[in-house]
VMD Tcl script that draws the C-alpha trace (Angstrom):
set ca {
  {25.73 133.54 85.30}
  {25.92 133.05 89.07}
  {28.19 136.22 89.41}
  {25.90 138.42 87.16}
  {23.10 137.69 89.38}
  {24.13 138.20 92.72}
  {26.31 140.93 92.36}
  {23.29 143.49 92.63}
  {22.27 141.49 95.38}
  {25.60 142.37 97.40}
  {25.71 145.83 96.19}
  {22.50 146.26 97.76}
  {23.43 144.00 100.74}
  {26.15 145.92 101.75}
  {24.05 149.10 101.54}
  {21.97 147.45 103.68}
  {24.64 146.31 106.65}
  {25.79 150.52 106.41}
  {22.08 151.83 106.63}
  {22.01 149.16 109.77}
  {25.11 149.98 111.15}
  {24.02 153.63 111.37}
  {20.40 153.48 111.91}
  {21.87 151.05 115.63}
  {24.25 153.46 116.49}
  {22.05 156.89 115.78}
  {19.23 155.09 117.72}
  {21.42 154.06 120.65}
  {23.57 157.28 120.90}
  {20.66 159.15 120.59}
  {17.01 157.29 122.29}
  {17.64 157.86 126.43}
  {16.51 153.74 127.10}
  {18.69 152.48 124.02}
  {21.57 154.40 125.58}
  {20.96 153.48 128.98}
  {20.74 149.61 127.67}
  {24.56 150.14 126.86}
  {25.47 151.73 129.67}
  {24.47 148.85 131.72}
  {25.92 146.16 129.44}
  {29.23 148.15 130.23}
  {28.45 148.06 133.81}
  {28.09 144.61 134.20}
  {31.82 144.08 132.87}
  {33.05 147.19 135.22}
  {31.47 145.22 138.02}
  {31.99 142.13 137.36}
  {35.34 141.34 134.75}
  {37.82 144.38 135.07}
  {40.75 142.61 135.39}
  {42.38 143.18 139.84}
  {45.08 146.15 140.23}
  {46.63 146.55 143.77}
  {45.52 148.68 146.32}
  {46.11 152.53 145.66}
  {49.76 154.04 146.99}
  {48.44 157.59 146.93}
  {45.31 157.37 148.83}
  {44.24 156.27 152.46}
  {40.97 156.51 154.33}
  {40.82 157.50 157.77}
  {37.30 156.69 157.90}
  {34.81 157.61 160.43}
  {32.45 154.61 161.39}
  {29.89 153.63 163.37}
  {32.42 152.75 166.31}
  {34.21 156.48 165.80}
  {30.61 158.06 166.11}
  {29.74 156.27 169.67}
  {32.62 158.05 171.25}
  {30.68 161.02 170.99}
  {28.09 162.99 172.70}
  {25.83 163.36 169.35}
  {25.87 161.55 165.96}
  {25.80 164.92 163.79}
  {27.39 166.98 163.28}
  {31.16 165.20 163.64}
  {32.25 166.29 167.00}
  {34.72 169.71 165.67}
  {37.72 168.72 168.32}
  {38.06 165.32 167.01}
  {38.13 166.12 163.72}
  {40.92 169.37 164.83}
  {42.84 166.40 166.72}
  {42.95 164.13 163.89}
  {44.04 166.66 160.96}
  {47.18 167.47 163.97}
  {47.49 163.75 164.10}
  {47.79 163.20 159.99}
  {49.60 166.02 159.99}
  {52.31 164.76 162.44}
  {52.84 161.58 161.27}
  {53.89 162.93 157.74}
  {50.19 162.91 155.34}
  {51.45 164.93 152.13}
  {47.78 166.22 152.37}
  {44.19 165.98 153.69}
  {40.57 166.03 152.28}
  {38.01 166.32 155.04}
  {34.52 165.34 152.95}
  {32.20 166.60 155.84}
  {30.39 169.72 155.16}
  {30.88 172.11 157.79}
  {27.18 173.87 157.46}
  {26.12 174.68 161.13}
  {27.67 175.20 164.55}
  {28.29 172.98 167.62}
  {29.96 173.65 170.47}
  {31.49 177.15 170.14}
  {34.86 176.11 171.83}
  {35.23 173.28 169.41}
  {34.03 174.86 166.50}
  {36.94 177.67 166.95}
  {39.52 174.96 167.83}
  {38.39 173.15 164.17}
  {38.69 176.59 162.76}
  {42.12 177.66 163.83}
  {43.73 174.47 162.68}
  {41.55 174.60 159.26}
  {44.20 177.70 158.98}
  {46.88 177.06 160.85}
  {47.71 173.47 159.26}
  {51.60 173.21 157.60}
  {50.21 170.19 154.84}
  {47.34 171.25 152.01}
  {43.83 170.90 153.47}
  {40.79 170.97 151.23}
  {37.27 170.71 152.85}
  {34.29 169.56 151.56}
  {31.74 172.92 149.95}
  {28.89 173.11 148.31}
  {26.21 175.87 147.50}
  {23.34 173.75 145.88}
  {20.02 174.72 147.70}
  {18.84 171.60 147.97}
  {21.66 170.82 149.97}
  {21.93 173.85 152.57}
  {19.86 176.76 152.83}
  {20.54 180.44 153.36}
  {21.70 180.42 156.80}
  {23.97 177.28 156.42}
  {25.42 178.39 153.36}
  {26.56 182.11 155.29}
  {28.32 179.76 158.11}
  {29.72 177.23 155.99}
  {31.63 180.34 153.90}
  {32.30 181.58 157.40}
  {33.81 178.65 158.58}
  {35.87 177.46 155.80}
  {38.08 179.74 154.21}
  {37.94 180.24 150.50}
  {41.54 178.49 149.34}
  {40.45 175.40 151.07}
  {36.65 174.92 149.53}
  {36.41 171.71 147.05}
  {33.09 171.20 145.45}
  {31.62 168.59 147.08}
  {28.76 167.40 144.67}
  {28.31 164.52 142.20}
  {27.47 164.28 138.63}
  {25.02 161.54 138.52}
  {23.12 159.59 135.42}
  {19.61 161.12 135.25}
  {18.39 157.64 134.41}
  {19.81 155.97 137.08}
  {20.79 158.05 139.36}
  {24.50 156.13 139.60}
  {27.54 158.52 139.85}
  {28.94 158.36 136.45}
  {31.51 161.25 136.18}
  {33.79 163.45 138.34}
  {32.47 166.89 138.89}
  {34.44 169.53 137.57}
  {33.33 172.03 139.89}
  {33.54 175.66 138.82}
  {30.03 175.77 137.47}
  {30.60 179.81 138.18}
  {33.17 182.36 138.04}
  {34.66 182.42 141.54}
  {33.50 178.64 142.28}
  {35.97 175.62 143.54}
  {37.42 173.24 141.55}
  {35.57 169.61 142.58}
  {36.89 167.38 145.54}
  {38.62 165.40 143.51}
  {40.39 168.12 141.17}
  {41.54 169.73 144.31}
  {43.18 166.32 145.21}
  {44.74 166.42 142.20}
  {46.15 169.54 142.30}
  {48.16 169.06 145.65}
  {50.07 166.04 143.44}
  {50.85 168.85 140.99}
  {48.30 166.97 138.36}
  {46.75 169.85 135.77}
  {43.36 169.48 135.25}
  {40.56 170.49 133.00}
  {36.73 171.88 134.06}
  {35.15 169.28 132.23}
  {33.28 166.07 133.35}
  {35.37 162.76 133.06}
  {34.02 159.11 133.34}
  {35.15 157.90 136.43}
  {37.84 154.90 135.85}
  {36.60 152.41 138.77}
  {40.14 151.53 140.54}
  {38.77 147.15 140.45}
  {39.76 145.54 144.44}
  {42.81 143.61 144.67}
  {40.28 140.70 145.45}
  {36.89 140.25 146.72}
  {37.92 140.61 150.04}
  {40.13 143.64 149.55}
  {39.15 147.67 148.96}
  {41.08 149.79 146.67}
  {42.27 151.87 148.99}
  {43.47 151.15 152.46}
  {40.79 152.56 154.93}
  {41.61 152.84 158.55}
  {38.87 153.79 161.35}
  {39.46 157.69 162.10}
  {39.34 157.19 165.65}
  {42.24 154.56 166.03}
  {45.03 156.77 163.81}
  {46.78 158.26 166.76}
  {48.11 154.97 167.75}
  {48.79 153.48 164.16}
  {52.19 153.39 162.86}
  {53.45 156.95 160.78}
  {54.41 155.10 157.66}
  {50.55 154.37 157.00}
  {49.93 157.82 156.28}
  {53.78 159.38 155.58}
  {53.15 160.60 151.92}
  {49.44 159.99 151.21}
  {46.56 161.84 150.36}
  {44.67 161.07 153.84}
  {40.26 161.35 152.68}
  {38.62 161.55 155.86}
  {34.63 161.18 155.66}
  {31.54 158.84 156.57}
  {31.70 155.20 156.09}
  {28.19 154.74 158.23}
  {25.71 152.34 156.62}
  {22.98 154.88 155.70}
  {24.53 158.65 155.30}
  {26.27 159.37 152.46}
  {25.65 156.65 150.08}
  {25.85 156.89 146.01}
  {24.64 154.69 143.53}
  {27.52 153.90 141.27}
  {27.73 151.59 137.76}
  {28.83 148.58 140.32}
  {25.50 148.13 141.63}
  {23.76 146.40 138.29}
  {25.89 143.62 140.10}
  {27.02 144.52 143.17}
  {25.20 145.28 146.34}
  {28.19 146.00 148.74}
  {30.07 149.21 149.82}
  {31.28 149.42 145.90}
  {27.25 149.15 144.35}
  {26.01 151.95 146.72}
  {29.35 153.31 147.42}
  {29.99 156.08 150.55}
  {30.93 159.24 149.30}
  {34.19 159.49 150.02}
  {35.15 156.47 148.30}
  {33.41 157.70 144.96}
  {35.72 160.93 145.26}
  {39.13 158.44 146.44}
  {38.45 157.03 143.55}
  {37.65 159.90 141.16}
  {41.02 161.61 142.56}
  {43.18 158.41 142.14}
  {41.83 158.14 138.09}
  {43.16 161.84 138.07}
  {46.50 161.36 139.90}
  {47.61 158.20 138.16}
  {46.65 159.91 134.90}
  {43.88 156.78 134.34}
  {41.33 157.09 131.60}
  {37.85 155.86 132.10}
  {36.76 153.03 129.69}
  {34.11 154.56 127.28}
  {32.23 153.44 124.07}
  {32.69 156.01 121.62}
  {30.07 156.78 118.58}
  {32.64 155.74 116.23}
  {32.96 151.96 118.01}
  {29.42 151.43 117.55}
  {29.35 152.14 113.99}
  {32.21 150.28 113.59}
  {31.23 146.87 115.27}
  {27.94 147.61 114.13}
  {29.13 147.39 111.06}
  {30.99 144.21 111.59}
  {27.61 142.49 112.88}
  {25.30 144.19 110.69}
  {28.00 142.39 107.61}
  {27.20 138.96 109.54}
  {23.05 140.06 109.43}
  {23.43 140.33 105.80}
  {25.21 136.71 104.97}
  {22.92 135.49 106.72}
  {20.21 137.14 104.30}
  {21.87 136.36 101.60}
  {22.67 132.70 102.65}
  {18.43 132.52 101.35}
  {17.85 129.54 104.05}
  {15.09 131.31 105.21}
  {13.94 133.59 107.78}
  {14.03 130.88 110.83}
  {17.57 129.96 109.74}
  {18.42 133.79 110.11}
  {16.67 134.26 113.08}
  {18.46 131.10 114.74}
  {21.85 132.18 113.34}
  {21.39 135.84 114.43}
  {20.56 134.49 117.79}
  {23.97 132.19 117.60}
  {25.91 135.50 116.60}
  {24.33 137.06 119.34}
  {25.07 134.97 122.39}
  {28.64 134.91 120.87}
  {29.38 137.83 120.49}
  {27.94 139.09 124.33}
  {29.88 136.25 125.46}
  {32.98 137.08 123.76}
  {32.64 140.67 124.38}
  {32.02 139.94 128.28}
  {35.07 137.12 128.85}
  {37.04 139.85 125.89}
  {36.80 142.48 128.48}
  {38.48 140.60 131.49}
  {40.92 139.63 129.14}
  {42.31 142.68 127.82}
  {39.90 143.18 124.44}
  {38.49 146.92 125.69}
  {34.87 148.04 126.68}
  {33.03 147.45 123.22}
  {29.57 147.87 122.84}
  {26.86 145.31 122.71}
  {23.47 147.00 122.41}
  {23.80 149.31 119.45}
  {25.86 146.06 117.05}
  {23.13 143.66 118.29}
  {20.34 145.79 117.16}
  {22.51 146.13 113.82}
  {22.45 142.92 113.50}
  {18.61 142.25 114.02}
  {17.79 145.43 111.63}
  {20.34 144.34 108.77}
  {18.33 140.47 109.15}
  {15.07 142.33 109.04}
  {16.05 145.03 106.30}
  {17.57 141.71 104.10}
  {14.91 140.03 104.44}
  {12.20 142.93 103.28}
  {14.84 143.26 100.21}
  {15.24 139.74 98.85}
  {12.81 137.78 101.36}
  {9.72 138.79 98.93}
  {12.14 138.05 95.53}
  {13.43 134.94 96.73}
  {9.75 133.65 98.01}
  {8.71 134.46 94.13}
  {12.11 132.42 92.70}
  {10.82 129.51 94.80}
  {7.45 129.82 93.78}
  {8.26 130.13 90.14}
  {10.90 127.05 90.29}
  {7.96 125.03 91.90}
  {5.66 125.93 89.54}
  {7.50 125.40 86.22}
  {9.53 122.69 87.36}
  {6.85 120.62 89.42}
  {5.69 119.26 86.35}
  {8.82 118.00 84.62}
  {11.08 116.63 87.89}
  {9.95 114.61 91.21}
  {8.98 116.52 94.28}
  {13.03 115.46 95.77}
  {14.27 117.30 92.56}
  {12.04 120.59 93.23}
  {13.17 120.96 96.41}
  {16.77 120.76 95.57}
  {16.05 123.01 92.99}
  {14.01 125.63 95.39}
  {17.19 125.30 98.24}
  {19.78 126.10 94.93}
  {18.23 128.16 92.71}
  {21.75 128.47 91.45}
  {21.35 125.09 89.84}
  {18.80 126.64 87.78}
  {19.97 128.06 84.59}
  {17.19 130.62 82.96}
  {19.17 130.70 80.01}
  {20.69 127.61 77.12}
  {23.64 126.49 78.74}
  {25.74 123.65 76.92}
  {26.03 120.47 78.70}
  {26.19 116.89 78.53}
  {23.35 115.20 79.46}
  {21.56 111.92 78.59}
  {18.40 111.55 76.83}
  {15.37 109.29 76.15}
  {13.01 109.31 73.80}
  {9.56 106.73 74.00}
  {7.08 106.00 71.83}
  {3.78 103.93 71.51}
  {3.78 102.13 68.45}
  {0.20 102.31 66.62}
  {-0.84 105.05 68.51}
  {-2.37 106.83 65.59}
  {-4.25 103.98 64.53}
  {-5.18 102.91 68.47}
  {-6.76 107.15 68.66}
  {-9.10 106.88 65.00}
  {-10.66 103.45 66.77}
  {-11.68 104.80 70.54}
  {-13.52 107.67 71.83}
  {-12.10 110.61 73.22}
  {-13.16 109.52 76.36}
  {-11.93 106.40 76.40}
  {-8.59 107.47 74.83}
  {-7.80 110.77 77.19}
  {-8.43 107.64 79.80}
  {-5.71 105.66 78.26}
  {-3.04 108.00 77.77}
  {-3.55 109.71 81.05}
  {-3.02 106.90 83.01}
  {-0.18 105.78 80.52}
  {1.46 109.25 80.75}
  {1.07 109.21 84.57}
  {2.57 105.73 84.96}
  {5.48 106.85 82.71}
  {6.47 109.86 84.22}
  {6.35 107.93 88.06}
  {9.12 106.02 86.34}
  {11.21 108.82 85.27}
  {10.81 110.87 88.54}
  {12.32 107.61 90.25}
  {15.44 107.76 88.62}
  {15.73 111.45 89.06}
  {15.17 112.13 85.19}
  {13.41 115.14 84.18}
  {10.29 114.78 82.18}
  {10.85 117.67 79.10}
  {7.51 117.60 76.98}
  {4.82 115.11 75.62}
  {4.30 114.90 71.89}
  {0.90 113.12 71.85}
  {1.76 109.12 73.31}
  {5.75 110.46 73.45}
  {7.44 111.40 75.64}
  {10.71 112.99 75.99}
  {13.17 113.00 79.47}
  {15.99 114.25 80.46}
  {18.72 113.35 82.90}
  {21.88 115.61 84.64}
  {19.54 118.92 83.95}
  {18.45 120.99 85.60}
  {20.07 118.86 88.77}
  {23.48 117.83 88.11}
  {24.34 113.99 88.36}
  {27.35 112.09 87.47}
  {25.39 109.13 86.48}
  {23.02 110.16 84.28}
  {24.14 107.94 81.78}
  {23.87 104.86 83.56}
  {20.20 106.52 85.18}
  {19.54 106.99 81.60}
  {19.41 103.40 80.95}
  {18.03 101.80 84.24}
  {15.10 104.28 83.71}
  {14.20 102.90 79.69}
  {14.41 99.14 81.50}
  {12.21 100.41 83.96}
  {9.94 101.99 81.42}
  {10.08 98.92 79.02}
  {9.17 96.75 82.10}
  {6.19 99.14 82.82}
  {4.93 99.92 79.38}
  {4.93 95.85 78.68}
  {2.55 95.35 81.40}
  {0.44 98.24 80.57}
  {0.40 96.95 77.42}
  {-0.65 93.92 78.09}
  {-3.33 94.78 80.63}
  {-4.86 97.19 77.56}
  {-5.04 93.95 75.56}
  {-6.79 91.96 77.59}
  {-9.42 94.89 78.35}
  {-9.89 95.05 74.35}
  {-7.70 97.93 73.88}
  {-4.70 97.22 71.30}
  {-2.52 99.21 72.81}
  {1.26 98.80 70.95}
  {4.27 97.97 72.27}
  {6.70 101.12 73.66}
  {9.67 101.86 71.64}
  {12.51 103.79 73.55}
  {15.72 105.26 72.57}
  {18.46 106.26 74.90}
  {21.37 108.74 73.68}
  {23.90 110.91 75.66}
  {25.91 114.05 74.41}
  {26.45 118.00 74.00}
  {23.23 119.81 74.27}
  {21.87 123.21 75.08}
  {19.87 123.15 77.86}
  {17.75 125.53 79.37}
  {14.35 127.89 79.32}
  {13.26 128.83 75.97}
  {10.49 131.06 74.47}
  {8.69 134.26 74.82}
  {8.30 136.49 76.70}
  {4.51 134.98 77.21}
  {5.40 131.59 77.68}
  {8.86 129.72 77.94}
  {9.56 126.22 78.26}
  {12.64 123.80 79.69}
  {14.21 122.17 77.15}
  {17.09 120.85 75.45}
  {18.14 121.50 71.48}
  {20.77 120.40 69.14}
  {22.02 117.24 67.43}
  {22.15 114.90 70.50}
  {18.48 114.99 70.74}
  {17.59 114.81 67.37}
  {19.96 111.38 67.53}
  {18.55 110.72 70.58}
  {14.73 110.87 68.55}
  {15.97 108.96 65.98}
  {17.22 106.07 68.07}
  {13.92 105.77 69.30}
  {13.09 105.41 65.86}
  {15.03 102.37 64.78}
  {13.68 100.14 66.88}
  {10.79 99.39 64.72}
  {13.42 97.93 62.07}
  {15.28 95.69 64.66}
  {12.32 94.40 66.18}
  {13.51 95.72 69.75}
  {11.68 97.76 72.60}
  {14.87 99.81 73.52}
  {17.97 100.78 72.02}
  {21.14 102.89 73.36}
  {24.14 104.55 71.16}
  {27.77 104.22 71.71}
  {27.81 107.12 73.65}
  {25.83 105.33 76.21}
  {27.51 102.29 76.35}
  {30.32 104.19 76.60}
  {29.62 105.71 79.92}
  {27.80 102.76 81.21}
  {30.87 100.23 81.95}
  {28.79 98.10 84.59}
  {25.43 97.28 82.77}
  {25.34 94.84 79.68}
  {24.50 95.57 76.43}
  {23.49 93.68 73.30}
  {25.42 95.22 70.00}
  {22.74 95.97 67.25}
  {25.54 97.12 64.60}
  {26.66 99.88 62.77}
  {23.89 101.65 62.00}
  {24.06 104.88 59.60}
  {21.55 106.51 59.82}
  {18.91 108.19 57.58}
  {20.59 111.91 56.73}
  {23.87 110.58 58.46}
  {27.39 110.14 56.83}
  {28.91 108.28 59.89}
  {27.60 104.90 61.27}
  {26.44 104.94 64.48}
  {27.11 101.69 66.73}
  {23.53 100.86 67.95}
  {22.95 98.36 71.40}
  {19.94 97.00 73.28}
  {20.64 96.76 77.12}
  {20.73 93.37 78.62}
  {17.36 92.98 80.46}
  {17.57 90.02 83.72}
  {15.40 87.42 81.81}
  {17.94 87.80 78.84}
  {20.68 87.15 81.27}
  {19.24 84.83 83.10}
  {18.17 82.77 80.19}
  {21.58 82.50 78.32}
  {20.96 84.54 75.75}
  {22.99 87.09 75.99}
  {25.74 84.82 76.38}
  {25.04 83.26 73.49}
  {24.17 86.20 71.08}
  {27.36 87.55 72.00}
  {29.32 84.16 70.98}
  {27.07 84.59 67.39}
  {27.47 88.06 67.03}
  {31.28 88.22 67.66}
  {31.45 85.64 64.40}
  {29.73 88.19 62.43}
  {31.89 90.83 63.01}
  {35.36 88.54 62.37}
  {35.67 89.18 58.34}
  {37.33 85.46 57.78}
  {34.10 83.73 59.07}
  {31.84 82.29 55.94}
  {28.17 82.96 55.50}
  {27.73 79.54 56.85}
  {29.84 79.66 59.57}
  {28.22 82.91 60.84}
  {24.78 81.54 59.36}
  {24.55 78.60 62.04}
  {24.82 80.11 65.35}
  {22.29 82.23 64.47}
  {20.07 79.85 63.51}
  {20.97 78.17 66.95}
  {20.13 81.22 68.45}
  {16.71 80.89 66.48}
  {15.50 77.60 67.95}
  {16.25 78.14 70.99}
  {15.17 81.88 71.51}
  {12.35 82.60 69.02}
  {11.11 85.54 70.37}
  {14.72 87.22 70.57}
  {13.96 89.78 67.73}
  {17.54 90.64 67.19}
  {18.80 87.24 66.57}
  {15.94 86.70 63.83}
  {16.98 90.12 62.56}
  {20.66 88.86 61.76}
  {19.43 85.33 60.27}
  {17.28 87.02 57.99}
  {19.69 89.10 56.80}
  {22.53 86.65 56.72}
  {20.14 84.62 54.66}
  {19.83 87.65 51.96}
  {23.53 87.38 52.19}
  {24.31 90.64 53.75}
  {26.57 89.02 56.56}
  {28.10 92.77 58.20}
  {27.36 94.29 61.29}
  {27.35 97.63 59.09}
  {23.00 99.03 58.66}
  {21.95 102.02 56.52}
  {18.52 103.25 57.06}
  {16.55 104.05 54.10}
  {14.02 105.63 56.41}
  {14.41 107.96 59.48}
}
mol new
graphics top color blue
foreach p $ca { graphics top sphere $p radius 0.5 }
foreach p [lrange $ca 0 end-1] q [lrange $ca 1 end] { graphics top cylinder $p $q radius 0.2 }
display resetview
């Protein structure tokens, strides 16, 4: 039953979590603010969780700072025979190469400008200098010296691919935007460690610090490397450029958490770095399409448990939340410890669509399960019961299942005669209030209240809500009833209204229990022999003189109450005796009665007692408990000389 109704519901489930999983990753790849969102959720573990790598053997800086510039006559340009000096200096004490990232776009001093210019091409190690041609950048004029001044072999693009959202340098220029263009900064790098490279943009693989207090690349002042030792600079890539506080300054990915030299980063550490991720052959992280469909996937699978879990949207919303915080958490602490750059936006917003999608799909059919369980069920079980039954529906079963289950079955003696003698009025006003009382009872001890049939009633116990006890409930409940409907009684009598006493039969077996009907109108009930027994136990009680009487099968699964044997009773339509008992109520065993029935009735069953011997303790039982209608039942039959404990019925 339980697998032949949900499986639609995870067939459409799962179409659900793919829809979600594709929809989040289409709208993230795609939408300009979605993507963005991801692209900072990646920066914040660049920034702040790559996992240290030492400092850079390739690559120095001979950096010129704020000190360097005070040495000369003018800021800007770089003085031209300083720069000549230092590229003789690198080149002396053994640089495999040197990048100068200062754009030569205008002329000083003429004297020092040709000195510059006849080391630019007289220098034994590669030199590539910093070129560019965007107009923003240098005009006409500038752009005729700058290809005057720098000869052709040693041009390297100079500019940056940046985010347009941002603005953050994202990518290493390729350069070569034209036929006839150079090859980017850091390509040209490349190229003088014999590293093959491609004209296409590349994600720039941040090279993390050592520590906090320690760049990626050594960086030593420009001005001071004539007196610094050879092996700093024997076999490097020497970057000269601007380390000054306000020229030459880059946004990069760092900055969502960083506000130092690597958030808006000088420009020629964005190309040391961009030329060490091509020398050491490093590859950018990046989140691909295909890992946001995939862990979108995975979370969007999580959205639609949760929808399918049916504990309601705040539960969902709460969980999701749970998943959430989780999952950034692990993904975050994952990423400093080796897991890979994965991507957060795009799965979260999976996860939020497949909760939202599930509940549009089942969120309207499960509201109209509950409402139909609480309608149809509200008037047979207590409110407790209806809510277990609206949290597991599953308990429910639409259709006849076979179960055990115990039953009792009540009825008001006289009724028929009681209705001819009052009004309607006056009787509506009696049962009602009878009926109401009755069911309070039930509902207590978790019994189900099947149908009315005029004064009876008929309840059920271990359906629709399982319970081990129903047996023993069973019976507690028709004490509990007796005990009520003797005090109703009773107050009827004394208003005038001869209300009869309540006769109640308790039985427990195989039935089939479920909804039955048409398609118009159904009801919850139970059918087959148990109940008719069950009916007819009721029944008896009118013979024995008792209020309420149990079968075998309820003693049976009773072992801790006490019950009074009746006797073998077959009866009307039966073949097989059925061993009748009335339960042991506390004023029977608090009187001694059922202590001493038990002695009396325990002679009747031993077949080499005499009819006098059995006779007497009866008629003991007589004297001193007149009102015990079982133990007059037994004397008067004794007396007519039928001493057994087997009873056929002539009537039902």
């Amino acid at each position: 039953m339980a697998t032949t109704k949900n499986r639609p519901q995870w067939l459409s489930g799962l179409a659900v979590a793919v829809a979600a999983a594709v929809l989040a990753s289409g709208l993230t790849w795609g939408l300009a603010f979605l993507n963005s969102l991801e692209k900072v959720a990646a920066d914040i573990r660049l920034a702040a969780f790559q996992p240290p790598q030492p400092q850079s053997e390739s690559i120095v800086l001979a950096a010129i700072t704020e000190e360097t510039l005070t040495s000369f006559p003018y800021r800007s340009p770089v003085d031209r025979a300083f720069i000549a000096a230092l590229l003789e200096t690198l080149q002396a004490k053994g640089a495999k190469a040197v990048g100068l990232d200062i754009l030569f776009d205008q002329p000083t001093e003429p004297e020092k400008d040709a000195q510059l210019a006849q080391t630019l091409r007289s220098m034994r190690i590669p030199v590539f200098v910093s070129y560019t041609v965007t107009p923003s950048v240098v005009n006409e004029d500038q752009l005729a010296y700058l290809n005057t001044f720098v000869p052709e072999p040693l041009r390297a693009s100079a500019n940056f691919a940046t985010d347009p959202f941002d603005g953050a340098v994202r990518w290493i220029f390729p350069g070569e935007t034209e036929p006839g263009m150079p090859v980017s900064f850091a390509r040209k790098a490349a190229e003088v460690f014999g590293v093959q490279t491609q004209p296409q943009p590349l994600a720039i693989a941040w090279r993390p610090r050592p520590d906090p207090d320690t760049l990626p690349f050594r960086v030593f002042p420009a001005h001071a490397a004539a007196v610094l030792p050879a092996d700093w600079f024997a076999g490097k890539l020497v970057l000269v450029g601007a380390v000054v506080s306000i020229t030459d300054r880059h946004r990069t990915p760092l900055a969502v958490v960083r506000d130092d030299d690597d958030g808006n980063m000088p420009g020629i550490l964005v190309q040391a770095h961009s030329a060490d991720q091509l020398i050491t052959g490093r590859a950018a992280p990046e989140i691909s399409f295909a890992s946001m469909l995939g862990v979108g996937l995975l979370l969007s699978l999580i959205g639609m448990a949760l929808g399918l879990a049916k504990r309601g949207i705040l539960f969902s919303l709460v969980s999701g939340l749970v998943v959430v915080v989780v999952f950034w958490v692990g993904g975050l602490w994952g990423y400093a410890h080796g897991l890979g750059l994965i991507p957060l936006v795009a799965p979260t917003l999976a996860l939020a669509l497949s909760l939202w999608m599930m509940d549009a799909l089942i969120g309207r059919a499960e509201r109209r399960q509950r409402q139909f369980v609480q309608g149809a069920f509200s008037r047979y079980v207590s409110p407790a019961v209806v809510s277990q039954l609206v949290e597991n529906p599953d308990a429910l079963r639409i259709t006849g299942t076979r179960q055990e289950a115990s039953f009792i079955f009540t009825d008001i003696a006289g009724f028929t005669t009681l209705s001819e003698g009052l009004s309607s009025e006056a009787l509506a006003e009696v049962l009602n209030s009878y009926l109401d009382g009755a069911c309070a009872v039930v509902f207590s001890h978790g019994g189900t209240v099947d149908k009315f049939i005029g004064d009876a009633v008929m309840a059920i116990f271990n359906a629709p809500i399982a319970q081990a006890d129903h047996a023993e409930r069973a019976v507690r409940c028709a004490l509990a009833l007796d005990a009520y409907a003797e005090d109703f009684r009773k107050a009827k009598n004394a208003q005038g209204v001869p209300l009869g006493v309540t006769r109640i039969g308790v039985h427990s077996g195989l039935a089939t229990i479920g909804n039955f009907g048409s398609n118009a109108r159904m009801d919850f009930t139970a059918l087959g022999d148990t109940v008719n027994t069950a009916a007819r136990t009721e029944g008896v009680n009118k013979y024995f003189g008792t209020r309420v009487c149990c079968t075998q099968e309820i003693v049976d699964r009773c072992p801790g109450l006490a019950f009074l044997p009746i006797g073998d009773v077959v009866l009307k339509g039966k073949q097989n005796a059925v061993t009748l008992y009335s339960p042991v109520s506390d004023a029977q065993q608090a009187s001694g009665y059922a202590k001493d029935y038990g002695a009396a009735y325990a002679l009747l069953t031993n077949d080499k007692a005499s009819q006098q011997e059995i006779q007497h303790p009866f008629s003991e039982l007589l004297l001193h408990y007149p009102e015990e209608p079982l133990a007059r039942f037994h004397a008067d039959r004794i007396a007519q000389g039928l001493v057994s404990t087997r009873i056929v019925m002539e009537d039902k």
